[in-house]
TIRO-2110 file (N, C-alpha, C; in Angstrom, 1 decimal):
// TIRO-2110
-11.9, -24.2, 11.2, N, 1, A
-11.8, -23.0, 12.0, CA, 1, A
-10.3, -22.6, 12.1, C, 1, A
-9.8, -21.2, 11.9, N, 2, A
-8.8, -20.8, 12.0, CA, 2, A
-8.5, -19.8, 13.1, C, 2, A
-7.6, -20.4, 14.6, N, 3, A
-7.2, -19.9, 15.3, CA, 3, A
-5.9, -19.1, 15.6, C, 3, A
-6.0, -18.2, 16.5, N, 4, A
-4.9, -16.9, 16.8, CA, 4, A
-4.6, -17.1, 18.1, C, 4, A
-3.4, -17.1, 18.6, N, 5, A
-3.3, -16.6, 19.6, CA, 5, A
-2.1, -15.4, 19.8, C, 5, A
-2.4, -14.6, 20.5, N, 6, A
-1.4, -13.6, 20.2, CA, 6, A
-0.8, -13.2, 21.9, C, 6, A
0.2, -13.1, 22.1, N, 7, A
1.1, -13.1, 23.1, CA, 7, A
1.7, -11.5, 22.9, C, 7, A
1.5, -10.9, 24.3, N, 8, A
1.9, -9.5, 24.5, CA, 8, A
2.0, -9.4, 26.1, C, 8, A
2.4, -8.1, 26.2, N, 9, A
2.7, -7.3, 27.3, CA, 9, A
1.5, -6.2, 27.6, C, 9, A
1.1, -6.0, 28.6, N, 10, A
-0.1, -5.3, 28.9, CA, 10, A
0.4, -3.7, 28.2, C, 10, A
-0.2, -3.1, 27.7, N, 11, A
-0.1, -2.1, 26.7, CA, 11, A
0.3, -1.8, 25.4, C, 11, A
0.9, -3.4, 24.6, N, 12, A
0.9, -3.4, 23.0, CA, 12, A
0.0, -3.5, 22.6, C, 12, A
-1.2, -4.0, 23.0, N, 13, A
-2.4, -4.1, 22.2, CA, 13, A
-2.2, -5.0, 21.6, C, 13, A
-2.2, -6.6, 22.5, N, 14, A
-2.4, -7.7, 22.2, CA, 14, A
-4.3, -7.6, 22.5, C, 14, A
-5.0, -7.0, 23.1, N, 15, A
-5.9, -7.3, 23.2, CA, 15, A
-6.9, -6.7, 21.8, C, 15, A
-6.5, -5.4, 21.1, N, 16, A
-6.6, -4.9, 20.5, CA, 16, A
-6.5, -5.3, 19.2, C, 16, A
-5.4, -6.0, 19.4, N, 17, A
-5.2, -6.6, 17.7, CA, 17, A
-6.2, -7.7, 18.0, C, 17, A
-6.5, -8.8, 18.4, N, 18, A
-7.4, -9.8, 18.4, CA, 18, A
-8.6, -9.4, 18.2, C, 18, A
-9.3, -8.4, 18.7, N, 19, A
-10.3, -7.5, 18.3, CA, 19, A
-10.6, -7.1, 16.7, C, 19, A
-9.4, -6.3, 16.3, N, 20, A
-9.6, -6.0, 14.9, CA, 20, A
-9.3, -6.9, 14.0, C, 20, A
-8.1, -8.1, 14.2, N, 21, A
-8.5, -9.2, 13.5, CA, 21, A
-9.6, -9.8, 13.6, C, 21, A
-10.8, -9.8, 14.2, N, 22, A
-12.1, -10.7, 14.3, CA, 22, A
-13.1, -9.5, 13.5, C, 22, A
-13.1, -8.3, 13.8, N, 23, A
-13.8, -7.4, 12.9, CA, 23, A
-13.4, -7.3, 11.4, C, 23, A
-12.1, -7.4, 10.9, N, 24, A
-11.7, -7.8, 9.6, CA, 24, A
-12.1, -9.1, 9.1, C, 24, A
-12.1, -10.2, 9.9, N, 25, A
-12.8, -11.2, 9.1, CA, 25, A
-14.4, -10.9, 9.4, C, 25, A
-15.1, -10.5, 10.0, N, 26, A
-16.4, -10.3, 9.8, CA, 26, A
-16.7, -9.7, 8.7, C, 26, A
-15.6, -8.0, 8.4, N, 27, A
-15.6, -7.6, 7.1, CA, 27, A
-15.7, -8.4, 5.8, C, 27, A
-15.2, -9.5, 5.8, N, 28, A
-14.8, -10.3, 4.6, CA, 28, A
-16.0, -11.3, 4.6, C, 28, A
-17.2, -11.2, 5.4, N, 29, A
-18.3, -12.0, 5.4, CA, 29, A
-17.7, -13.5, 6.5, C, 29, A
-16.9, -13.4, 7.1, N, 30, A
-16.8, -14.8, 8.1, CA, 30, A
-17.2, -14.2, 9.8, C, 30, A
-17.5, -15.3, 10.4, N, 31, A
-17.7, -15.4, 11.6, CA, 31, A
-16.5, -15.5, 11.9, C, 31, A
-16.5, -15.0, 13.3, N, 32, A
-15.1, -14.5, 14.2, CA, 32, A
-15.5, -13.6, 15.5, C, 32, A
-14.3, -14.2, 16.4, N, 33, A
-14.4, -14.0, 17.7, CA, 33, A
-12.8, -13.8, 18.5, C, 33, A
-13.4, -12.8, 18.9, N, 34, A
-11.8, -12.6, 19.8, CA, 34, A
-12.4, -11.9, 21.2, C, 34, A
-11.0, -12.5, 22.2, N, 35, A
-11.5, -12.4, 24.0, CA, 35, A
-10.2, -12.3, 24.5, C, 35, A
-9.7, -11.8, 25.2, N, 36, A
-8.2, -12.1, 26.3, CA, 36, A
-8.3, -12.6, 27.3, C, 36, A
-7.5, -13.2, 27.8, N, 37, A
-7.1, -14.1, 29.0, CA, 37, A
-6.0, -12.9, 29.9, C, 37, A
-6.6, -12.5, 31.3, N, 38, A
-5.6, -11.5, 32.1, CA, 38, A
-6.5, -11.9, 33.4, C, 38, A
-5.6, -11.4, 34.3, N, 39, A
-6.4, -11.0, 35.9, CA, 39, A
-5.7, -9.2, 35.5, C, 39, A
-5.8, -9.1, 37.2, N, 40, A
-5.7, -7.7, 37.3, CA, 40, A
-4.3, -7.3, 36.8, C, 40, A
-3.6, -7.4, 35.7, N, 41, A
-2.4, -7.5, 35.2, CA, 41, A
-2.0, -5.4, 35.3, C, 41, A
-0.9, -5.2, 35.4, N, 42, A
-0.5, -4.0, 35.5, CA, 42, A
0.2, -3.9, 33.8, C, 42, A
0.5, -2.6, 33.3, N, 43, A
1.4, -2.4, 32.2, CA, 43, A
2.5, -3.3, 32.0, C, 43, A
2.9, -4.0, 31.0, N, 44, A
3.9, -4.8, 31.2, CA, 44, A
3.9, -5.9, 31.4, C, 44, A
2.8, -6.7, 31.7, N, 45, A
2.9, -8.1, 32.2, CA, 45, A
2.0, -8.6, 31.0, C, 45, A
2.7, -10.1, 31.3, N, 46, A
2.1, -10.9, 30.0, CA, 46, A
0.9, -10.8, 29.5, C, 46, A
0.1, -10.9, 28.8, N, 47, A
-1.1, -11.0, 28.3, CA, 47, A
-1.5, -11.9, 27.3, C, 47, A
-2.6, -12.8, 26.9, N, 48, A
-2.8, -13.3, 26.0, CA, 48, A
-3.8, -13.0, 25.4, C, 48, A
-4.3, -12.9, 24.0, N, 49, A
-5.4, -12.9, 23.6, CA, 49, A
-5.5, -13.4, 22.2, C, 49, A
-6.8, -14.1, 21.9, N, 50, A
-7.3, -14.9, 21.3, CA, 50, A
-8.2, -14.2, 20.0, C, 50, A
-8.0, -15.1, 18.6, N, 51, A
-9.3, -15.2, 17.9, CA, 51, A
-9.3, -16.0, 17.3, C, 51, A
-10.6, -16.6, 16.9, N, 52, A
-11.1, -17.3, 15.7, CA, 52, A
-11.4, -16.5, 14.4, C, 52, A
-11.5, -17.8, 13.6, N, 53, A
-12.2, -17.0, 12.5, CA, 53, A
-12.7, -18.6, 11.4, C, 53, A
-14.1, -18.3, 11.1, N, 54, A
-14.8, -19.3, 10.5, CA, 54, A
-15.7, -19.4, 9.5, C, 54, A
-16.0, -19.7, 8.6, N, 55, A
-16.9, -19.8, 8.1, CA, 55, A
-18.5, -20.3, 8.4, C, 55, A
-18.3, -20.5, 9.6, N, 56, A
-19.5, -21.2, 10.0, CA, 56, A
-19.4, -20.2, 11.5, C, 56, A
-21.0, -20.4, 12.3, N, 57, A
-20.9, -19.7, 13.5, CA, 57, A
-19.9, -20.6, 14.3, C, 57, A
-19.5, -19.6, 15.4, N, 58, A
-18.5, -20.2, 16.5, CA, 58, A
-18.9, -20.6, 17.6, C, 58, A
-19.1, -21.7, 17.8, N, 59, A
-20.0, -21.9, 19.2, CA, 59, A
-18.9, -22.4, 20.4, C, 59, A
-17.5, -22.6, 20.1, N, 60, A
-16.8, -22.3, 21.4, CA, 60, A
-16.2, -21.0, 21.8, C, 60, A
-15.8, -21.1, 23.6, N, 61, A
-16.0, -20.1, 24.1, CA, 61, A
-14.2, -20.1, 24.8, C, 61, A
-13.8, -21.5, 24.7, N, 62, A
-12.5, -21.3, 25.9, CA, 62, A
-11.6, -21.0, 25.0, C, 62, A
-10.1, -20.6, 25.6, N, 63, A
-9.3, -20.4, 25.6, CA, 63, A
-8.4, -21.5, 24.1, C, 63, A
-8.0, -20.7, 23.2, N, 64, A
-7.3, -21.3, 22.0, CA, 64, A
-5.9, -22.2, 22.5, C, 64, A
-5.9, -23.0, 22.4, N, 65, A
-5.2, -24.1, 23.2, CA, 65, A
-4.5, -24.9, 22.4, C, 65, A
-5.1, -25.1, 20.9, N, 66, A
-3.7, -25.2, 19.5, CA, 66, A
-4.3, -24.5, 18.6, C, 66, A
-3.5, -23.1, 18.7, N, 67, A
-3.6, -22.2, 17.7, CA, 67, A
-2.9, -22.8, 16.4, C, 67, A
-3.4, -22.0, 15.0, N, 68, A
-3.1, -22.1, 13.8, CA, 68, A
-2.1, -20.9, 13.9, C, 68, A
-2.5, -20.3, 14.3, N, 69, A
-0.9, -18.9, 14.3, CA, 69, A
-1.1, -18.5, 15.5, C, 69, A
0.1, -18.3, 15.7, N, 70, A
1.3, -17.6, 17.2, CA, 70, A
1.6, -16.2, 16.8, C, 70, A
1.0, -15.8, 17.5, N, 71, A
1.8, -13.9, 17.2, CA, 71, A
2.4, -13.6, 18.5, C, 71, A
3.6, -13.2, 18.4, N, 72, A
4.5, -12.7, 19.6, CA, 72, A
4.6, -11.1, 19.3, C, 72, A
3.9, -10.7, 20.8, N, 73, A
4.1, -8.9, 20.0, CA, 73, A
5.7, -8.5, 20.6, C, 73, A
6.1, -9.2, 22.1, N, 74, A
7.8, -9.1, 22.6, CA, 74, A
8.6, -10.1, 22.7, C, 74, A
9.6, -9.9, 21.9, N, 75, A
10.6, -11.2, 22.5, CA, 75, A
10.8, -11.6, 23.0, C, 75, A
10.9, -10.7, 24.4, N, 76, A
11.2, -11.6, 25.8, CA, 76, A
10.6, -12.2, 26.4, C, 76, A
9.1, -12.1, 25.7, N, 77, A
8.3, -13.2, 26.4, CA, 77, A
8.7, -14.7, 26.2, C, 77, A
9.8, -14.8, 24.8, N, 78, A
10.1, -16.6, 24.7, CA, 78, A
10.5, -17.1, 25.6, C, 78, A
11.5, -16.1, 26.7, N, 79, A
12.0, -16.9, 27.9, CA, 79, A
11.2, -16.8, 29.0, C, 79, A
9.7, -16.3, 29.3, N, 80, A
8.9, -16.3, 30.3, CA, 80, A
7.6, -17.2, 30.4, C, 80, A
7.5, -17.2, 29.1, N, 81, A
5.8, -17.9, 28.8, CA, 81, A
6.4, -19.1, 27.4, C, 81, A
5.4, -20.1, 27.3, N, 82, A
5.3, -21.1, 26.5, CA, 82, A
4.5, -20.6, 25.2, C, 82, A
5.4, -19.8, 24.5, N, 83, A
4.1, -18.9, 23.3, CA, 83, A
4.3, -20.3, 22.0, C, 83, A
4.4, -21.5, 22.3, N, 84, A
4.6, -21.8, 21.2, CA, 84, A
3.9, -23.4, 21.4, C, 84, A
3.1, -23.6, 22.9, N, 85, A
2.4, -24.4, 23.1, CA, 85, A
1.5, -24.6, 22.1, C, 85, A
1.1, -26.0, 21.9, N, 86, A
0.3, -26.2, 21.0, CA, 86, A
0.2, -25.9, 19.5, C, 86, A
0.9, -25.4, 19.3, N, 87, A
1.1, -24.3, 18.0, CA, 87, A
1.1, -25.4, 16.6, C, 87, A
0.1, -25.7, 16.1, N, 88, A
0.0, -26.3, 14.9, CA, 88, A
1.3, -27.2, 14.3, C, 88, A
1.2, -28.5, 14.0, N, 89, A
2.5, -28.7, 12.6, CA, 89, A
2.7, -27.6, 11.4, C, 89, A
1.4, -27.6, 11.1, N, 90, A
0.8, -26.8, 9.9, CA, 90, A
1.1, -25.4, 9.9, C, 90, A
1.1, -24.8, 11.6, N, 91, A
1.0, -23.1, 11.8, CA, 91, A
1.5, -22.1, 11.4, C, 91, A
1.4, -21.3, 11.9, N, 92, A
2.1, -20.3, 11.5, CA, 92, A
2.8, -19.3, 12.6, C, 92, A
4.0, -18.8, 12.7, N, 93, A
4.3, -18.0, 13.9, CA, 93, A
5.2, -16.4, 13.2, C, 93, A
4.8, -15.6, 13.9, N, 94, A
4.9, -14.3, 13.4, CA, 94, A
5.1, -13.5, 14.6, C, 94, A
7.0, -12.6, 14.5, N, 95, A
7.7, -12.6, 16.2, CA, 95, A
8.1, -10.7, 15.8, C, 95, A
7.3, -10.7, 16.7, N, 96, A
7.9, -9.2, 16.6, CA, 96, A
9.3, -8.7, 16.9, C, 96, A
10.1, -8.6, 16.0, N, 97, A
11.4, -8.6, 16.4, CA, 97, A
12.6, -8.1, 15.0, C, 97, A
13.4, -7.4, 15.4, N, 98, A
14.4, -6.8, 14.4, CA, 98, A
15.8, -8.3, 14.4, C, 98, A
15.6, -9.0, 15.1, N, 99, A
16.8, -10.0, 14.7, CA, 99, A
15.9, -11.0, 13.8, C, 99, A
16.7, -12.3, 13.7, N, 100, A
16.2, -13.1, 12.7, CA, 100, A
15.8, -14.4, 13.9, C, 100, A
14.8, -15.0, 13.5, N, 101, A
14.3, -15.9, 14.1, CA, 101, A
15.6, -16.8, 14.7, C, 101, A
16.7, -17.5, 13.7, N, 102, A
17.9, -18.6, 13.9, CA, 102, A
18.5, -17.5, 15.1, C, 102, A
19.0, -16.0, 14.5, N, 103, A
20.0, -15.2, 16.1, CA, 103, A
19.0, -15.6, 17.3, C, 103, A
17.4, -16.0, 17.3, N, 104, A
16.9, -15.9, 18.6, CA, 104, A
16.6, -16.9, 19.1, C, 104, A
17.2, -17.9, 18.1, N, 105, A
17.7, -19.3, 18.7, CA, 105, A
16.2, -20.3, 18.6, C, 105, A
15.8, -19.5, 17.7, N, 106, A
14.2, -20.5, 17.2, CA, 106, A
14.5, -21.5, 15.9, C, 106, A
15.6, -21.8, 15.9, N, 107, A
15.7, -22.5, 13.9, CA, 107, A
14.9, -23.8, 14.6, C, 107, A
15.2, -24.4, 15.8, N, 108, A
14.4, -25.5, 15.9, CA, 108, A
12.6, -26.0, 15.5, C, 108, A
11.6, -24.7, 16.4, N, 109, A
10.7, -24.3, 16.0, CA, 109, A
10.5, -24.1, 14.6, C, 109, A
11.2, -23.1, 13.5, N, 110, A
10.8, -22.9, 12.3, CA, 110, A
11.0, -24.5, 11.5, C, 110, A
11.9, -24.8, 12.2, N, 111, A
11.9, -26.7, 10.9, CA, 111, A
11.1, -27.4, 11.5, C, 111, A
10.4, -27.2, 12.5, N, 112, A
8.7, -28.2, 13.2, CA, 112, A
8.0, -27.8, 11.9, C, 112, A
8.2, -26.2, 11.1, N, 113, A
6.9, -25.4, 10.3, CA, 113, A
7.0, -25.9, 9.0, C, 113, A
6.0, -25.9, 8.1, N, 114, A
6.5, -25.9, 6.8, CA, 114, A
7.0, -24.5, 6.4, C, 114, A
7.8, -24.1, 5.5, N, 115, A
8.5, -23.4, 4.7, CA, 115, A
7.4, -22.0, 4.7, C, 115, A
8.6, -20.8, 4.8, N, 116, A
7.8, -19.8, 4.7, CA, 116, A
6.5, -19.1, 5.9, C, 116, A
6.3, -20.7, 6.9, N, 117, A
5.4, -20.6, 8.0, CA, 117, A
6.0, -19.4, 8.8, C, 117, A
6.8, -19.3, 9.3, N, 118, A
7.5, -18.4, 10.2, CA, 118, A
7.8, -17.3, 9.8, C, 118, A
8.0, -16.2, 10.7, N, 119, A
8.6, -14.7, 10.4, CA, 119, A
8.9, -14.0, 11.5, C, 119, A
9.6, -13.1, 11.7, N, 120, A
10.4, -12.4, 12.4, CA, 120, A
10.0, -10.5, 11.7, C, 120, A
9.1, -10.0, 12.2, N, 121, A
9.4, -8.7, 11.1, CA, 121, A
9.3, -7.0, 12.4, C, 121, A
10.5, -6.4, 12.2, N, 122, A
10.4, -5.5, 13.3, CA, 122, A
9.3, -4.5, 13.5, C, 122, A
8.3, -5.3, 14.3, N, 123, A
6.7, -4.5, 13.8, CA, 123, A
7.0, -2.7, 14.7, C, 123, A
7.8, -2.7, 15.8, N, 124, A
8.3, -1.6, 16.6, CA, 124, A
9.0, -0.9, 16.0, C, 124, A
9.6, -1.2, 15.4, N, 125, A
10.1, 0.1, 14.2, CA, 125, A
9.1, 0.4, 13.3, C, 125, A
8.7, -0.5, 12.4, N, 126, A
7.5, 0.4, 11.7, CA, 126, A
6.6, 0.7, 12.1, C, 126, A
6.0, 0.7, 13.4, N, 127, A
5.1, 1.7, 14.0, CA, 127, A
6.1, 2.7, 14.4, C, 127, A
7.0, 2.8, 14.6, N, 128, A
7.9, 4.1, 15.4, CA, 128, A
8.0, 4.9, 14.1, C, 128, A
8.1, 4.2, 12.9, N, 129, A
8.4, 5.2, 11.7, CA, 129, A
7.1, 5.3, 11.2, C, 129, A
5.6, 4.8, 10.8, N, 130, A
4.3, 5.2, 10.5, CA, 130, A
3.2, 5.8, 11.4, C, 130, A
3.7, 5.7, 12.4, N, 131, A
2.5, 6.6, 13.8, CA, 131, A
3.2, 7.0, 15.0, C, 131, A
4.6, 6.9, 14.9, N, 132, A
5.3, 7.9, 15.9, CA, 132, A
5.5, 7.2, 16.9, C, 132, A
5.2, 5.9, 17.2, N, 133, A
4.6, 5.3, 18.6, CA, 133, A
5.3, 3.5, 18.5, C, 133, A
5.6, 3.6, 19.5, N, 134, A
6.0, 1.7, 20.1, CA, 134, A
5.2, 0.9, 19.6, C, 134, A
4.0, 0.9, 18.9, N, 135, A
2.8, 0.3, 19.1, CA, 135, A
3.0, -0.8, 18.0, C, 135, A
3.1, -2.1, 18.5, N, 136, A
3.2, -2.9, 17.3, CA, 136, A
2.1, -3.6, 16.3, C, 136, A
0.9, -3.5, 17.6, N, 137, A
0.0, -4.3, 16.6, CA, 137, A
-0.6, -4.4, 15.5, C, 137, A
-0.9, -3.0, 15.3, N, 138, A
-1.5, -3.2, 13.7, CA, 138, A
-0.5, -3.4, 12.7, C, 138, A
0.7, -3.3, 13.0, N, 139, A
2.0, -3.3, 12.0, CA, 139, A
1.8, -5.5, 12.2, C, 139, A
1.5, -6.1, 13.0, N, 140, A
1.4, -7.3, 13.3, CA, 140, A
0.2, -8.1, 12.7, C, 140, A
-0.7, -7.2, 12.5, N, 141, A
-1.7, -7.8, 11.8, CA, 141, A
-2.0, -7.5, 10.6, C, 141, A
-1.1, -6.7, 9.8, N, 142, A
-0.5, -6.9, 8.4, CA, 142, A
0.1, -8.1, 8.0, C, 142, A
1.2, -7.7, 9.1, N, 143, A
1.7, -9.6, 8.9, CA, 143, A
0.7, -10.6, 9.2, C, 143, A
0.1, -10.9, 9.8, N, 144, A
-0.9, -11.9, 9.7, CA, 144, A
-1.5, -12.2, 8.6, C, 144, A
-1.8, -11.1, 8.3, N, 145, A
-2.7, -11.3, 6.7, CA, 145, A
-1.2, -11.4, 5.8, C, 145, A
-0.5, -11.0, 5.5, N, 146, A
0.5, -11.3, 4.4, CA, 146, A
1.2, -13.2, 4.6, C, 146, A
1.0, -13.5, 5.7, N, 147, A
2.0, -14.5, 6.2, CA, 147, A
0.6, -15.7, 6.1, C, 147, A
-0.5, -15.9, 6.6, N, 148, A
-1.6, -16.4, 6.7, CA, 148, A
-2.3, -16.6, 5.7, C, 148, A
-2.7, -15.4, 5.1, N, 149, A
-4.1, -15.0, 4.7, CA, 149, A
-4.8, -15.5, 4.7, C, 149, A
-5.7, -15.4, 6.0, N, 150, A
-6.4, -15.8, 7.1, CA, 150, A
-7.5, -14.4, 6.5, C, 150, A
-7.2, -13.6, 6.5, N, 151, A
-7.8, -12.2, 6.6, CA, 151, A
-6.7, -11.4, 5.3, C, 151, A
-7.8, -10.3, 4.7, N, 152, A
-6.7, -9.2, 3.5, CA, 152, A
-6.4, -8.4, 3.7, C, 152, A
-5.4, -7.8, 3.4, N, 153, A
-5.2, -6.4, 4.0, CA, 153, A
-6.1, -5.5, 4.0, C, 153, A
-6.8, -5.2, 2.7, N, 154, A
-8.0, -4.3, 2.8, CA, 154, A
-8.9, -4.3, 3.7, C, 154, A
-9.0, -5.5, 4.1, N, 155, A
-10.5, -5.5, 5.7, CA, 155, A
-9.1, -5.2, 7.2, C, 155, A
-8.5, -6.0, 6.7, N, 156, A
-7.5, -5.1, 8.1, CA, 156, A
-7.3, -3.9, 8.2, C, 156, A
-7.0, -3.0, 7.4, N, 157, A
-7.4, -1.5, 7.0, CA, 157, A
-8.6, -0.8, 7.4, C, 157, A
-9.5, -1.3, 7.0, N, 158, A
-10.8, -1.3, 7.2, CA, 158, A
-10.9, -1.1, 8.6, C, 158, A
-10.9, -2.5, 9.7, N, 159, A
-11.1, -2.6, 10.9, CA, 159, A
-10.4, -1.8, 11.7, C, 159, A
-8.5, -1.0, 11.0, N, 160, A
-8.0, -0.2, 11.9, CA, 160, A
-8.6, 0.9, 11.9, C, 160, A
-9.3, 1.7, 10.7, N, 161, A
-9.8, 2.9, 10.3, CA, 161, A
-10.8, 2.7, 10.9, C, 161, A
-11.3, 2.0, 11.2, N, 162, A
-13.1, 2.0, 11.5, CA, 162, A
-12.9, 2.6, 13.2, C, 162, A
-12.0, 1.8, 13.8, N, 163, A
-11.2, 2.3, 15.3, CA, 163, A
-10.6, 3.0, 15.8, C, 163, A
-9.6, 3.7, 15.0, N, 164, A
-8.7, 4.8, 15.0, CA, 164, A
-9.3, 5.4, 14.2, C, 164, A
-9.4, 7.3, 14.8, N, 165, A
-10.0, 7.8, 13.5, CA, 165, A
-8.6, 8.8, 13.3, C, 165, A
-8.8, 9.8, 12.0, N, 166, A
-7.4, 10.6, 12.1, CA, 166, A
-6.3, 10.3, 11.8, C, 166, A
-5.1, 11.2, 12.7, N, 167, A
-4.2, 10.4, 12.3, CA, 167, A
-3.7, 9.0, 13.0, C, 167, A
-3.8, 8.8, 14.2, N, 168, A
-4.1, 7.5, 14.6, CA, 168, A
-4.4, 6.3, 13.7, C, 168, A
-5.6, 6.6, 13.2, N, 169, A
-5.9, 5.4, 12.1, CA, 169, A
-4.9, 5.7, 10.6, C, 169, A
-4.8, 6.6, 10.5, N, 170, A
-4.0, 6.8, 9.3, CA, 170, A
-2.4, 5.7, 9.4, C, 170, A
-1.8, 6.2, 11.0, N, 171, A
-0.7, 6.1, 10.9, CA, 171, A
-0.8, 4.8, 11.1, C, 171, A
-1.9, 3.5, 11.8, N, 172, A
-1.8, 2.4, 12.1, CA, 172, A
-2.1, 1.8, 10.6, C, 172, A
-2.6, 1.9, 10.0, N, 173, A
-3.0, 1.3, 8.8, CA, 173, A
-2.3, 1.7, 7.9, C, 173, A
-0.9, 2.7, 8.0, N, 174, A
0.4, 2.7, 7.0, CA, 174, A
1.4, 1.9, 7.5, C, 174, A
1.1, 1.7, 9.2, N, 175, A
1.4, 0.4, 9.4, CA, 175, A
1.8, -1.1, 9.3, C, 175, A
-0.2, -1.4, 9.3, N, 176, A
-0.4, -2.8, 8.9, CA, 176, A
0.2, -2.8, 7.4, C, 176, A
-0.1, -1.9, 6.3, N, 177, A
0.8, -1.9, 4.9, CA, 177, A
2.4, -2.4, 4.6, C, 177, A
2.9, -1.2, 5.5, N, 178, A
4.7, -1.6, 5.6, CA, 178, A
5.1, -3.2, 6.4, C, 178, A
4.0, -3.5, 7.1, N, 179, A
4.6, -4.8, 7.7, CA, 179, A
3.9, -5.9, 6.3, C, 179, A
2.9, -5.5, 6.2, N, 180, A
2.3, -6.7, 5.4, CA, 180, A
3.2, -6.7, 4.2, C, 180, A
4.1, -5.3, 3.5, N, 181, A
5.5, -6.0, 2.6, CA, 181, A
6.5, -6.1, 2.8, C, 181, A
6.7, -6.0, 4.1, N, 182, A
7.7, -6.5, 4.7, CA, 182, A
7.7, -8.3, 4.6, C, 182, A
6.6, -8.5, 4.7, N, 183, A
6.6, -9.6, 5.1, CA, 183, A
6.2, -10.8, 3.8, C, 183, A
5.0, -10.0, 2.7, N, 184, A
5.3, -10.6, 1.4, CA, 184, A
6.8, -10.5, 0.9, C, 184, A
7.0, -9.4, 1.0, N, 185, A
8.4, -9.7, -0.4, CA, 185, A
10.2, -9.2, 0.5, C, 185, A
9.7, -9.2, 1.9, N, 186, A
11.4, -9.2, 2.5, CA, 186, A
12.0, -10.5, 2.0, C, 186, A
13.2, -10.3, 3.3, N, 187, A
14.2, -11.5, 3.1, CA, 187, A
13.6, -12.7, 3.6, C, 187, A
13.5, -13.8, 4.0, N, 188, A
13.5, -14.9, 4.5, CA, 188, A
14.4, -14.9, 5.8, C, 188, A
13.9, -15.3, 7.2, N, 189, A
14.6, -15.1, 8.3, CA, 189, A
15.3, -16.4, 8.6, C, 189, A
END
């Protein structure tokens, strides 16, 4: 079973992306499940949300507790919340952010990873330059699929278009594209 946890702020659409990453792997013929963890949280406050994804049905129900990948949708959550609890030897972590993982003082975390596990890719600019808007997640779950491939871009596409219709979906799913080569063939962070 391949787990997500994804770490946001109430309005990136941490809960959102966990959603359409579990509808993209259903796309691809696997079982998958995604849910958030919040109380009555206002705009801005932490948020967590979850998915699996399996080849087989899912019969658990709690909270992802050693994820296979870490998605950070804001940096400042590294100095508020533990986004890196539990986080696989094996995993994978993917930081929304225009510096490089070493300037944000993570080299320790990326040598826990094997090579290439980790990434840093400014998902807020490429949504600001493909859909007009702050919105990082589907620019995040490009990277997921390019950094994982857990899921392909084409069903990530799929699952943004199927949700956003217009330009909305247009502009999120030129998105998930620019991050997902950003993230195959950029620099190394």
């Amino acid at each position: 079973m391949f787990q997500v946890r994804i770490h946001g702020r109430g309005g990136q659409g941490a809960v959102t992306a966990a959603e359409l990453l579990s509808v993209a792997a259903f796309l691809e013929g696997k079982h998958a499940q995604a849910f958030p963890s919040f109380g009555p949280e206002r705009s801005g406050a932490p948020v967590v949300a979850f998915c699996r994804i399996d080849a087989q049905p899912i019969r658990l129900h709690e909270p992802v507790i050693e994820p296979d990948t870490v998605v950070v949708q804001d940096a400042t959550l590294l100095h508020s919340v533990d986004v890196f609890q539990g986080l696989s030897p094996r995993g994978f972590l993917l930081l929304n952010s225009g510096r490089s993982l070493g300037d944000l003082g993570l080299s320790d975390v990326v040598a826990r990873l094997p090579a290439r596990h980790a990434r840093a890719v400014d998902a807020t600019a490429v949504a600001r330059q493909c859909l007009g808007k702050p919105l990082p997640n589907a620019a995040l779950l490009g990277g997921v699929a390019a950094l994982t491939g857990a899921v392909g871009l084409d069903a990530v596409v799929q699952a943004i278009v199927a949700r956003f219709r217009g330009q909305a979906g247009e502009g999120n799913a030129a998105a998930a594209r620019a991050a997902y080569d950003l993230v195959m063939g950029g620099a190394p962070c």
